[in-house]
C-alpha positions in Angstrom: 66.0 98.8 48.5 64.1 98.5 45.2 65.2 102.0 44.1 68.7 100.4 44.7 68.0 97.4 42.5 66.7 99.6 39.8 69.7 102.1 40.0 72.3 98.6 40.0 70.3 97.1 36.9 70.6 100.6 35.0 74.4 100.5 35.9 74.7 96.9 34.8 73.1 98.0 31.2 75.0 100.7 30.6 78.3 98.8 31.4 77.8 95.8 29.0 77.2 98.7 26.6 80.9 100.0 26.7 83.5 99.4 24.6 85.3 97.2 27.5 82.8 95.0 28.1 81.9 94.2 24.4 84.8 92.1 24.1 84.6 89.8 26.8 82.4 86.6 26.5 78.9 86.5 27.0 78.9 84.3 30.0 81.3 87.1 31.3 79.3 90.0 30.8 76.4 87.6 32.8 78.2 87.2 35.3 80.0 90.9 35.8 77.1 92.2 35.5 75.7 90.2 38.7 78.9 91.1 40.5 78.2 94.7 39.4 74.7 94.3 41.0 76.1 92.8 44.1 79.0 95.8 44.5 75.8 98.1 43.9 73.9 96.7 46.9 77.4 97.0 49.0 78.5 100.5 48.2 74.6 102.2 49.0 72.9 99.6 51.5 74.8 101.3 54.7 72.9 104.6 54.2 70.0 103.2 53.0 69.7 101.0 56.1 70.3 104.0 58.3 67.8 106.0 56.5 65.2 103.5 56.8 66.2 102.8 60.8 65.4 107.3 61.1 62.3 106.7 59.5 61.1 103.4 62.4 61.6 100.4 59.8 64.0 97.6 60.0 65.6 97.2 56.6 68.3 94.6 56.4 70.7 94.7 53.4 73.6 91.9 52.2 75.7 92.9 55.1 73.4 94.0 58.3 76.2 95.0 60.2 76.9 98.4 57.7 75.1 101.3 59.2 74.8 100.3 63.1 76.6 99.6 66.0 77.9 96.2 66.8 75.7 96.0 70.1 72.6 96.9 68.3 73.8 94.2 65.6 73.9 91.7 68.6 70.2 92.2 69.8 69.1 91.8 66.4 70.6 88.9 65.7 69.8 86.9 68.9 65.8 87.6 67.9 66.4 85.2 65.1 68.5 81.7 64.9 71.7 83.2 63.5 74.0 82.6 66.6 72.3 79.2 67.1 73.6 77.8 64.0 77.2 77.4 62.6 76.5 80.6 60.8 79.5 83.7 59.5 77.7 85.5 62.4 77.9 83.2 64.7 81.4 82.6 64.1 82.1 86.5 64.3 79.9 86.8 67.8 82.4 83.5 69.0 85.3 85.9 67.9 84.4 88.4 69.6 83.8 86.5 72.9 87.3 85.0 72.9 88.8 88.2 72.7 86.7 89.5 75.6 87.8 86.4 77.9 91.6 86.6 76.8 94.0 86.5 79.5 95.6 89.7 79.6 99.3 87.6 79.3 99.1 84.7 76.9 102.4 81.8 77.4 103.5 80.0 74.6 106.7 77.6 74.7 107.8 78.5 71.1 108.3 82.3 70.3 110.1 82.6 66.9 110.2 85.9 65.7 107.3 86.8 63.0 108.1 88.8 59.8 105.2 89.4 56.7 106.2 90.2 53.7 103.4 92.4 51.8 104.4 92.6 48.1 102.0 94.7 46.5 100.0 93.2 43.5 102.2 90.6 43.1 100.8 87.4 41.0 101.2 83.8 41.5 102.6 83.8 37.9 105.0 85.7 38.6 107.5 83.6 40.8 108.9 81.7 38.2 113.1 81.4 37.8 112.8 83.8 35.2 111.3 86.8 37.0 112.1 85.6 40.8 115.6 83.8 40.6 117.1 84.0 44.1 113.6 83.1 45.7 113.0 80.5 43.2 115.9 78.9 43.9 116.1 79.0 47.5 112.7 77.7 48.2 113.6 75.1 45.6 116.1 73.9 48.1 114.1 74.6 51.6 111.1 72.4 50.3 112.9 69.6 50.4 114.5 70.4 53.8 110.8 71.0 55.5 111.8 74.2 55.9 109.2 76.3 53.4 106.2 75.9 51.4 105.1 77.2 48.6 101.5 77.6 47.9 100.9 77.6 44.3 97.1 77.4 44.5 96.7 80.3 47.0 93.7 82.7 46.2 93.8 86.1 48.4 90.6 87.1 50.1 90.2 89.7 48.0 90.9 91.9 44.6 91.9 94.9 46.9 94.5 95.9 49.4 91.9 96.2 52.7 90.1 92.8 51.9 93.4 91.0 50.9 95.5 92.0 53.7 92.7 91.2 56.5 92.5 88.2 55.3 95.8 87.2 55.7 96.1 88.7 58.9 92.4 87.2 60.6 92.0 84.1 58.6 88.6 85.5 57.7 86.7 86.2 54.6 87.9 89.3 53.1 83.9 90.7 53.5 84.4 90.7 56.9 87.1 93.8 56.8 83.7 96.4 56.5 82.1 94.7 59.9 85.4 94.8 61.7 86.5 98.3 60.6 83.3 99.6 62.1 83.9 98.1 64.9 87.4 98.7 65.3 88.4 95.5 66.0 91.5 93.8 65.2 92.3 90.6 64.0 92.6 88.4 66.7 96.2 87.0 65.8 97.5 90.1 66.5 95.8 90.7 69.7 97.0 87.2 70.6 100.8 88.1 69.6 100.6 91.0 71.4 99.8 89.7 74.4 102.4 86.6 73.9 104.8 89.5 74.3 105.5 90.6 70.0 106.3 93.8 69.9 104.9 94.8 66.6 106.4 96.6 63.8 105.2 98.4 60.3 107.2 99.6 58.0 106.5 100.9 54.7 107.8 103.4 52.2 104.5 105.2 51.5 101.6 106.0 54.8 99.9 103.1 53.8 96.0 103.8 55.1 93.8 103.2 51.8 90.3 102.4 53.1 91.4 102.7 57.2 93.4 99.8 56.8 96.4 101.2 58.8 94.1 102.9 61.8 92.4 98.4 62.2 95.0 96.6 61.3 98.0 97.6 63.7 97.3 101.1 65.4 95.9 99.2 68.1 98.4 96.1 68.1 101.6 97.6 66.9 104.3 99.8 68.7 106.4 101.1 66.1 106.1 102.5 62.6 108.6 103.5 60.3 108.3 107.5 59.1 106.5 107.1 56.0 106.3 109.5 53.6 102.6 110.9 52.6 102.8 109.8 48.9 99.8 109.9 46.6 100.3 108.2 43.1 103.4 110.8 40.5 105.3 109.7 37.8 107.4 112.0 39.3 108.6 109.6 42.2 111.3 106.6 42.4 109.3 104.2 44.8 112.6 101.3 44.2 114.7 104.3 46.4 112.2 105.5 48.5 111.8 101.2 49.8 114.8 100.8 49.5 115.9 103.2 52.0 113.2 102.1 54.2 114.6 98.5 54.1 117.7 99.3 54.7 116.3 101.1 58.3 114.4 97.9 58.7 118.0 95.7 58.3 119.6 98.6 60.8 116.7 98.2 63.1 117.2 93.8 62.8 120.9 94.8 63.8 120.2 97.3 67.2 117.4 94.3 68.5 117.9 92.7 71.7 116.2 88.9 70.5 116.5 87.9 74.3 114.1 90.9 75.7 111.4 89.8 72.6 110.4 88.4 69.7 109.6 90.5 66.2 106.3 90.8 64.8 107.2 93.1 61.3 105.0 93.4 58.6 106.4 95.1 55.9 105.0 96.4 52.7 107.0 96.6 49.6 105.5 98.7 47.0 107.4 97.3 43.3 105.0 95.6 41.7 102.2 98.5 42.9 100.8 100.6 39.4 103.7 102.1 38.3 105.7 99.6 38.7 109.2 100.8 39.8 112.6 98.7 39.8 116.4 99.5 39.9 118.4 99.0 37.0 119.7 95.5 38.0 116.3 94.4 37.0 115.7 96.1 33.9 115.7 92.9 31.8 111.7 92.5 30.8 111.4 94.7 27.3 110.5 97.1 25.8 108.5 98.9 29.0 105.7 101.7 28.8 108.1 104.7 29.5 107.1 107.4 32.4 104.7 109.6 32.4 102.3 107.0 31.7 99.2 108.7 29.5 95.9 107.3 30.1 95.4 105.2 27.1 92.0 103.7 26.2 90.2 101.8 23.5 89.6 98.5 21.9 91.3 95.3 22.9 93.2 94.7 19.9 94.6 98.6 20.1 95.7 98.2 23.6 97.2 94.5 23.4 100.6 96.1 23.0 100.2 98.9 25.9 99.5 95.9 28.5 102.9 94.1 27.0 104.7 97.1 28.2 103.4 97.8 31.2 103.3 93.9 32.2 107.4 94.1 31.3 107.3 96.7 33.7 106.0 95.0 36.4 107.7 92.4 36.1 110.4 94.1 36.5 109.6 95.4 39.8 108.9 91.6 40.7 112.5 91.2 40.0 113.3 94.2 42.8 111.3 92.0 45.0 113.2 89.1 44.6 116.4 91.3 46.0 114.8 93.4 48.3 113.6 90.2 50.1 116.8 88.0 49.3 118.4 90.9 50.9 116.2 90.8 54.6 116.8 87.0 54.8 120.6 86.9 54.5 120.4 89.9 57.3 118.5 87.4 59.5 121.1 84.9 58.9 123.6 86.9 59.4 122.3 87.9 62.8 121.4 84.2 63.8 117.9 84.4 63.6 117.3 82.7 60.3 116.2 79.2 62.3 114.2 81.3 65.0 111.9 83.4 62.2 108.7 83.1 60.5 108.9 84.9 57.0 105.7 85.0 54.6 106.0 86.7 51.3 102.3 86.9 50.1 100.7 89.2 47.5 98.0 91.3 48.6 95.8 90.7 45.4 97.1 90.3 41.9 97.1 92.5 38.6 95.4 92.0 35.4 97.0 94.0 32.4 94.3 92.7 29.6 94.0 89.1 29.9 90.1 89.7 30.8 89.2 92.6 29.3 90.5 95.3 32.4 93.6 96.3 33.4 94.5 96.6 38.0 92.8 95.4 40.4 90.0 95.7 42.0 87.1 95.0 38.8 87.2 91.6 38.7 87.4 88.2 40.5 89.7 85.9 38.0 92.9 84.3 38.6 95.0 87.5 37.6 93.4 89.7 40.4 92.6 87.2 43.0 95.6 83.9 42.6 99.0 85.0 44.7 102.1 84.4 45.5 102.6 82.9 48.7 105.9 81.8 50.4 106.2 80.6 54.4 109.4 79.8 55.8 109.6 78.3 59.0 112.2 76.8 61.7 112.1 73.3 61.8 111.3 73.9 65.3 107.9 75.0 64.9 105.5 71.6 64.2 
């Protein structure tokens, strides 16, 4: 553990030593460079912990769980007063005790079909009438019916696709995605909705598994999932057609469903507003754009101001695609009749900084660009 410390410290020195950091404010570069600590401990405390167990010590790092086995986890616990307090572990053991003692057929009197919306990346800032017009517009009109809500002071549990999307999903802390993945365990929503008789449903345009998210979050709870394709990152691709054609199989699939047999749970990732931002040419109205192939670009802030512009126009852009591509599944439900029996959340995973502190993505940082979503629930006026 203290070779660990050392090696994080050393890290943290030479970062407030780069270019990057050197024109961020002081209190910033304190502060990242605790963080930077902090992710150090994360990243190596799982092998070090298993190293030291080989070797007949007990070593326990930020998140004990990381490098043993959930029942092992248990035994150690229960020697101290972590379950026997309102503790994160104990909360997690009580989780993990419901779902043992579920029923394996749960009744509810309400079951409205279920649809999430995953918008890759995409900022609270950015559903404004200007980038978002059709949603704007109609959630303008659906507040004041009770029939949607907007949150406009939502934070994601996370600055990252795995820790943002559990979160959403559980109603945990993002942190808690590295326990449960070990574990392979589920969120328990799903495993609830499942058993209320959801039949659920992923679709997405690329195969969607960053850091095992796919194999915990819906192998075991989901039926179906849409052919992706196997799609690294390439200038070379057109992601607006490749989800595009995937939504239009979703709206096909809407149109063969038998609502009486059972509810939808869908949860669909759109992939617009994802680094390198793609869009049709209805929404090509945020100029001038950084043109594909992007180069790798690097250097001082002032130098790059005018980089982040264009790629900012870019996404913002792809925001716009959004806007359609959704505007476009909840006509389909109306059409259908099942507009006043559905569920539909539009939430960004995590956001996207393009300069505004000193970095550009996600993932490096835990400020209002990376971490502050949008978030948009419909709901029948059926359910309380």
């Amino acid at each position: 553990l203290v070779l660990v410390l050392l090696l994080a410290a050393g890290l943290a020195v030479v970062s407030i030593k780069t270019e990057r950091w050197r024109h961020q404010a002081r209190h910033s570069r304190a502060v990242n460079g605790l963080l930077l600590v902090l992710w150090a401990l994360f990243f190596f405390q799982g092998d070090a912990i298993s190293a030291f167990r080989q070797r007949g010590f007990r070593a326990w790092g930020i998140f004990p769980f990381e490098g043993t086995s959930l029942t092992k986890t248990w035994s150690l616990l229960e020697t101290t007063n972590a379950f026997t307090s309102n503790t994160e572990f104990s909360q997690f053991k009580k989780l993990q005790d419901i779902r043992n003692r579920l029923p394996a057929r749960v009744h509810a009197k309400l079951r409205p079909n279920i649809i999430f919306i995953h918008a890759e990346s995409l900022r609270a800032d950015a559903f404004t009438p200007e980038v978002m017009p059709l949603l704007t517009a109609r959630t303008a009109r659906c507040e004041k019916e009770g029939r949607c809500r907007v949150l406009r002071g939502h934070y994601t549990t996370g600055n990252n696709s795995s820790m943002g999307t559990f979160g959403i999903l559980s109603g945990l802390l993002g942190y808690y995605y590295f326990p449960f993945k070990r574990a392979l365990a589920a969120p328990m929503p799903l495993t609830v909705l499942k058993r209320m008789g959801y039949r659920g449903s992923l679709y997405s345009s690329t195969d969607w598994n960053y850091d095992g998210m796919r194999e915990l979050l819906f192998n075991k709870e989901f039926e179906y999932f849409y052919p992706s394709l196997k799609l690294g990152h390439s200038n070379d691709l057109h992601m607006e057609e490749f989800d595009q054609k995937m939504l239009e199989a979703y709206r096909g699939d809407l149109r063969r469903t038998d609502f009486k047999t059972a509810p939808r749970l869908d949860y669909i990732v759109t992939y617009m507003t994802h680094y390198d931002y793609y869009y049709s040419s209805r929404c090509a109205k945020f100029l001038p754009i950084a043109e594909l192939p992007f180069k790798f670009q690097n250097g001082a802030m002032a130098e790059m101001t005018e980089h982040f512009r264009k790629l900012h126009n870019r996404y913002l852009n792809g925001a716009c695609e959004t806007d359609y591509l959704v505007t476009d599944i909840i006509k389909e439900l109306q059409a259908l009749g099942q507009w006043d029996n559905t569920i539909l959340v539009l939430y960004g995973d995590h956001g996207e900084e393009f300069g505004e502190k000193g970095r550009m993505g996600h993932g490096n940082g835990h400020n209002d660009e990376q971490v502050r979503t949008t978030f948009i629930a419909f709901f029948p006026t059926s359910v309380p």
